[in-house]
C-alpha atoms as one frame of an Amber mdcrd trajectory, in Angstrom:
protein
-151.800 -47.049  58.373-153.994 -47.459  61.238-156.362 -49.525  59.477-153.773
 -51.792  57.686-152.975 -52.374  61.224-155.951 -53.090  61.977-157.155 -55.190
  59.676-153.819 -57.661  59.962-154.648 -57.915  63.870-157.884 -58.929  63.273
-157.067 -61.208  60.598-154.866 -62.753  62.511-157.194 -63.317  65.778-160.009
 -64.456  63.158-158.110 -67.262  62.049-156.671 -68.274  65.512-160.489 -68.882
  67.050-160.981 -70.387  63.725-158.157 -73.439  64.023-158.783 -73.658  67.576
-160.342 -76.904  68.418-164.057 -75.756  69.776-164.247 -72.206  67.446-166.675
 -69.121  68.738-168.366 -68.215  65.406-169.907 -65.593  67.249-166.682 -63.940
  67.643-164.841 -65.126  64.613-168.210 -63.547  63.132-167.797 -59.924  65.073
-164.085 -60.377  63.881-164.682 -61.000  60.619-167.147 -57.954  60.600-164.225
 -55.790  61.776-161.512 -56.725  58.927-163.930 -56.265  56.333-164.547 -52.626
  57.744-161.249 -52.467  58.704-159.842 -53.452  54.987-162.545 -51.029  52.947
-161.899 -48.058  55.296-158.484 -46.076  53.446-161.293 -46.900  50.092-163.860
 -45.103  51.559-161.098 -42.108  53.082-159.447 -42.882  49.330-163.184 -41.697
  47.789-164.368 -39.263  50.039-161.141 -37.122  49.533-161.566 -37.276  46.096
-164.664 -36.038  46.414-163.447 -32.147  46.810-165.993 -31.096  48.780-166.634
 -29.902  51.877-169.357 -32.418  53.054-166.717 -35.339  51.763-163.722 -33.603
  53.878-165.888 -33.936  57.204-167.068 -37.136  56.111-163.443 -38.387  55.736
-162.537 -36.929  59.527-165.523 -38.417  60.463-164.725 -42.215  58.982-161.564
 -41.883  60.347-162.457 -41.447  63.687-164.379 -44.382  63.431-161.415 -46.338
  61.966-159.648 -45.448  65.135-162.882 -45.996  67.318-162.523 -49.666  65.519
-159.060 -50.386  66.210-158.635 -49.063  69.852-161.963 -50.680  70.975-163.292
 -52.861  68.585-160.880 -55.131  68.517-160.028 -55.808  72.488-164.043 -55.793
  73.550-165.594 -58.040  70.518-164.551 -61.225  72.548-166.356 -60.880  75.778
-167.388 -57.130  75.973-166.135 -55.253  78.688-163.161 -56.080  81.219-160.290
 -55.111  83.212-157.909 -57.009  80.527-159.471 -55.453  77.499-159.826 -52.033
  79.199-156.137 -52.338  79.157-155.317 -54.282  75.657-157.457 -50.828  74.361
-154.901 -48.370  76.156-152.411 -50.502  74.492-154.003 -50.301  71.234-154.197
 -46.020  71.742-150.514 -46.092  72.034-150.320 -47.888  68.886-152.572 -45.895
  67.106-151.013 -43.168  68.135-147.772 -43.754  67.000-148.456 -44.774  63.666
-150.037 -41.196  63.078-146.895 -39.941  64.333-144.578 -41.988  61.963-147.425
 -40.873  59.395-146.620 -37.109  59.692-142.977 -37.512  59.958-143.467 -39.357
  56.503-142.465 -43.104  57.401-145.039 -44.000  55.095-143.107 -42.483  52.183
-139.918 -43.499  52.945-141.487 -47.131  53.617-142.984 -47.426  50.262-140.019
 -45.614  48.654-137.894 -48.421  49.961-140.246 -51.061  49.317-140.338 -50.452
  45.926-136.816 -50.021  44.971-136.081 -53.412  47.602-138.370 -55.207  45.260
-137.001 -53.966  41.856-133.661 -55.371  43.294-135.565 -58.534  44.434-134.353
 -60.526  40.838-130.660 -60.077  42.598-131.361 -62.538  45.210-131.259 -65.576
  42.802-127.936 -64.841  42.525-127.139 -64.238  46.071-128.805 -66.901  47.261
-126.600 -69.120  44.806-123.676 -67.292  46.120-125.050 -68.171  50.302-124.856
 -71.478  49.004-121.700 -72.318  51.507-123.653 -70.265  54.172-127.028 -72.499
  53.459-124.958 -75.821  53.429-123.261 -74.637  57.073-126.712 -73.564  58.544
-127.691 -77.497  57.197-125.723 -79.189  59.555-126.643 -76.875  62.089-130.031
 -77.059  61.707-129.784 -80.775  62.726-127.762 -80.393  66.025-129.581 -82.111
  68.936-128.555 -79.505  71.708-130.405 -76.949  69.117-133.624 -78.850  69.289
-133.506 -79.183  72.323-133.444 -75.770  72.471-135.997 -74.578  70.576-138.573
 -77.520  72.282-137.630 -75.506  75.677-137.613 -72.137  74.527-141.340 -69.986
  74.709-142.353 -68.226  71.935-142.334 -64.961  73.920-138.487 -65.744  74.355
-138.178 -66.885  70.924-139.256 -63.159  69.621-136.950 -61.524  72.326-133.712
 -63.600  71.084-134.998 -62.776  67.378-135.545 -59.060  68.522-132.025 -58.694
  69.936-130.603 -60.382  66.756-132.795 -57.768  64.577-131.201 -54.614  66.921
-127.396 -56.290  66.402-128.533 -55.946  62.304-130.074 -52.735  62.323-126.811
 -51.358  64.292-124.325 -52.411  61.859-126.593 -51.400  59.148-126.615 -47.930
  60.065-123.137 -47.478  61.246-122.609 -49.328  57.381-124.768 -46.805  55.768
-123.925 -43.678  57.555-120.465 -44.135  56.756-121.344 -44.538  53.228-123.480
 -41.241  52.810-120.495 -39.103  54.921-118.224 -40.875  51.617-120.831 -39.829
  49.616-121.451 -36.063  50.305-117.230 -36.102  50.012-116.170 -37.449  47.637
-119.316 -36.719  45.215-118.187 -33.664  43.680-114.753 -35.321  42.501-116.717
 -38.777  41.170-120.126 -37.376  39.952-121.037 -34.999  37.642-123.640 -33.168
  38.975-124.839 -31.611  35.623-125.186 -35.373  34.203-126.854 -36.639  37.562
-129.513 -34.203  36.689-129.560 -34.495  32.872-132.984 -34.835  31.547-134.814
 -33.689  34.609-136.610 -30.456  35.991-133.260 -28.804  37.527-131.047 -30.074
  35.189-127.858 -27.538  35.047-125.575 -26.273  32.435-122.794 -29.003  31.331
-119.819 -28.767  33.815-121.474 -26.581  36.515-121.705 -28.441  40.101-124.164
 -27.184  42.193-122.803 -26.153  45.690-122.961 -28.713  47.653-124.678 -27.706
  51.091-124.271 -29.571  54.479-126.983 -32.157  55.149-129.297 -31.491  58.158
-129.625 -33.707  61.067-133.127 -34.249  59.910-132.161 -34.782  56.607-129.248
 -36.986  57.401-131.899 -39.129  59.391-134.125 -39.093  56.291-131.004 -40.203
  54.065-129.989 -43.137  56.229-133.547 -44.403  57.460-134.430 -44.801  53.700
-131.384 -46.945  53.005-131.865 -48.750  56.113-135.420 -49.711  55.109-134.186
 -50.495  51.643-131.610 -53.547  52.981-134.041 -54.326  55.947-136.680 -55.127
  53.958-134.356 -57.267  51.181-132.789 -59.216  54.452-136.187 -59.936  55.424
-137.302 -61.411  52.154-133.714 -63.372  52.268-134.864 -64.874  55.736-138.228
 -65.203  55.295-136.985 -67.425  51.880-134.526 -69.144  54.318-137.708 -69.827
  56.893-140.014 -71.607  54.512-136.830 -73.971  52.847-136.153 -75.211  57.079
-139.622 -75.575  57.396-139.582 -78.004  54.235-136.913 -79.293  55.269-138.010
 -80.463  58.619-141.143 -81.434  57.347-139.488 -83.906  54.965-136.859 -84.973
  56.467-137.470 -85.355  60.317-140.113 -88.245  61.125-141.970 -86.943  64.260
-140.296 -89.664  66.804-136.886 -88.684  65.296-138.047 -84.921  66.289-139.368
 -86.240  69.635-136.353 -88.081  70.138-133.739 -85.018  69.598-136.150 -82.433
  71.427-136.127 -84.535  74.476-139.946 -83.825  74.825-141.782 -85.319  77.306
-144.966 -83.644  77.454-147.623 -81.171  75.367-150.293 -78.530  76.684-152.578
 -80.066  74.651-151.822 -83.816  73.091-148.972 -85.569  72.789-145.235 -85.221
  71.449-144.705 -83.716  69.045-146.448 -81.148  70.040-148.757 -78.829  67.561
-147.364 -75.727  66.184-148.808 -72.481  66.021-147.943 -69.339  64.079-149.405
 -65.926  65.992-151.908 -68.119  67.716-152.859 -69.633  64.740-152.364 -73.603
  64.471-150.650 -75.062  61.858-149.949 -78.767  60.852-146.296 -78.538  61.829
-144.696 -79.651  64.955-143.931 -76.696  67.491-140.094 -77.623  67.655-140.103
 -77.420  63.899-141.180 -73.914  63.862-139.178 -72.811  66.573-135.906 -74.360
  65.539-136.631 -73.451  61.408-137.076 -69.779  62.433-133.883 -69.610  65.040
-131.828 -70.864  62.152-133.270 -68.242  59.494-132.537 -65.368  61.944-129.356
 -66.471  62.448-128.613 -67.065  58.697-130.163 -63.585  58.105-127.724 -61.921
  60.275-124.768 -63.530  59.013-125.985 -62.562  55.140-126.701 -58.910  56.667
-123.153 -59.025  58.413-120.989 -60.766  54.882-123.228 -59.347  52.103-122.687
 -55.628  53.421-118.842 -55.970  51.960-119.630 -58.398  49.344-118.722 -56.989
  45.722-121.372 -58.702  44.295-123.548 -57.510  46.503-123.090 -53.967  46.066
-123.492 -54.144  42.624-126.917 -55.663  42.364-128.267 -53.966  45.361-126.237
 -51.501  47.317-124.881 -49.249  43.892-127.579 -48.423  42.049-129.343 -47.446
  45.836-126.412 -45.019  46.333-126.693 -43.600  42.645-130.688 -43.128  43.598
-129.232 -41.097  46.700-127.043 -39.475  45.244-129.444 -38.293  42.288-131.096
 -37.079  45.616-128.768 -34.968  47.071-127.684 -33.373  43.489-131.619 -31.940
  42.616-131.410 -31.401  46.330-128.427 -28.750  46.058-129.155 -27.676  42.826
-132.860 -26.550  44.200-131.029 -24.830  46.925-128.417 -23.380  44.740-131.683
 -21.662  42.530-133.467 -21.047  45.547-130.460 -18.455  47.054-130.150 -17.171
  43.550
């Protein structure tokens, strides 16, 4: 996890020197150096482990020490060695690090690529709810070409930009699990009169005899945090796809349809840091051939379109069909092997 980290940080600082105007290819070079490490390092930890023995299991503690050597102070001191600032970007780094080791014993990573893969079997329903956000897209239109708006976004910082996005992200993630938490307290009641638990289990390793129910057994508060964070991840991750979809169609659109004096004109801009109106966007330091105002204002109106879709989708009947049933049938699968295991376990 550390590495993946890693290696997208570097990435991302490699090709920011490289679209500058006046590029360091001594440092995109040392950067470079340190995603290609970066990127073959879980390989090599992937290898060595398989190895079995016990020169491979010190030689896997060892590479991963290096990996974290790499990230903590590889990345802040390949620009210009030593300093006060990257002393500090490298303590910031060791808090990073060490929180995704922590999320990696709790088991994040599971429940991340759990929810990742069932979000993206589900991923074919969003043809059909993005037909259905038609009305929503065709509102957010008209929005998107309000002049107070761009002038907005031609004002607003990109720091500021992430903190109005973050705040709209905590609103989602609130009703999501207040949404979700209500559904698995439904769940573990109503269950027992709606579900067989014998044909929940059918064909698998604690399958039980035709009309027996296993007892069902109160949920922990660790595993009712377990139960809720993987649903959560499973309808984060399709709203992101959803915006992220949203993003790139504003970003066309703007690029098509708004001539840079008309942009200019409604963004009120008057000057650039660097050139003239409008002026040059950049994505994570990285510049791209878009005007700035054009990101800005194409990614305010995806996040806001996002949270709407999280907000009207959560009640939708379609919606829980394609997406949100067959994720509580997967749970509820869950909990059945997970009381029938307990139910063998006492006996």
């Amino acid at each position: 996890m550390v590495s993946g980290v890693g290696a997208v940080i570097s990435l991302t600082m490699m090709l920011a020197e490289l679209t500058d105007g006046d590029p360091d290819f001594g440092y995109v070079t040392r950067l470079g150096v340190l995603t290609l490490l970066l990127i073959a390092a879980p390989f090599a930890l992937y290898l060595l482990h398989q190895s079995g023995t016990t020169l491979g299991e010190a030689g896997r503690r060892s590479a991963a020490l290096i990996v974290m050597a790499l990230f903590v102070f590889g990345l802040p001191f390949a620009a210009s060695g030593f300093s006060g600032i990257a002393a500090a970007e490298a303590l910031g780094l060791a808090i990073v690090a060490v929180l995704a080791i922590w999320l990696t014993y709790i088991g994040f990573g599971s429940i991340a690529l759990w929810a990742f893969r069932f979000a993206w079997e589900q991923v074919g329903a969003l043809g059909t709810l993005m037909s259905r956000a038609l009305p929503l897209l065709m509102l957010t239109v008209l929005v998107y070409f309000t002049g107070e708006l761009w002038q907005l976004s031609a004002r607003m910082t990109r720091q500021r930009l992430w903190q109005t996005i973050g705040f709209f992200a905590v609103v989602a993630v609130v009703f999501m699990v207040a949404t979700i938490r209500d559904e698995v307290r439904a769940l573990r009641e109503d269950r027992a009169e709606q579900s067989d638990g014998a044909q929940l289990l059918a064909d698998t390793p604690l399958a039980t005899q035709p009309g027996h129910q296993p007892v069902r057994t109160p949920l922990s508060l660790a595993e009712q945090v377990n139960v809720v964070a993987v649903m959560v991840v499973s309808q984060a991750i399709q709203v992101v796809i959803f915006t992220a979809g949203l993003f790139a169609f504003f970003l066309a659109l703007g690029i098509v349809a708004v001539p840079d004096d008309v942009a200019v004109l409604w963004s009120s801009e008057q000057s650039c840091p660097v050139g003239e109106p409008p002026c040059p966007g950049t994505w994570f330091g990285i510049h791209v051939p878009v005007p700035q105002t054009i990101v800005h204002m194409s990614l305010f109106v995806a996040v806001l379109s996002g949270l709407y879709f999280t907000v009207s989708t959560s009640v939708d009947p379609l919606y829980r069909q394609r997406f949100f049933d067959p994720l509580i049938a997967d749970v509820a699968v869950s909990l059945a092997g997970r009381d029938a295991y307990l139910e063998m376990e006492k006996a």
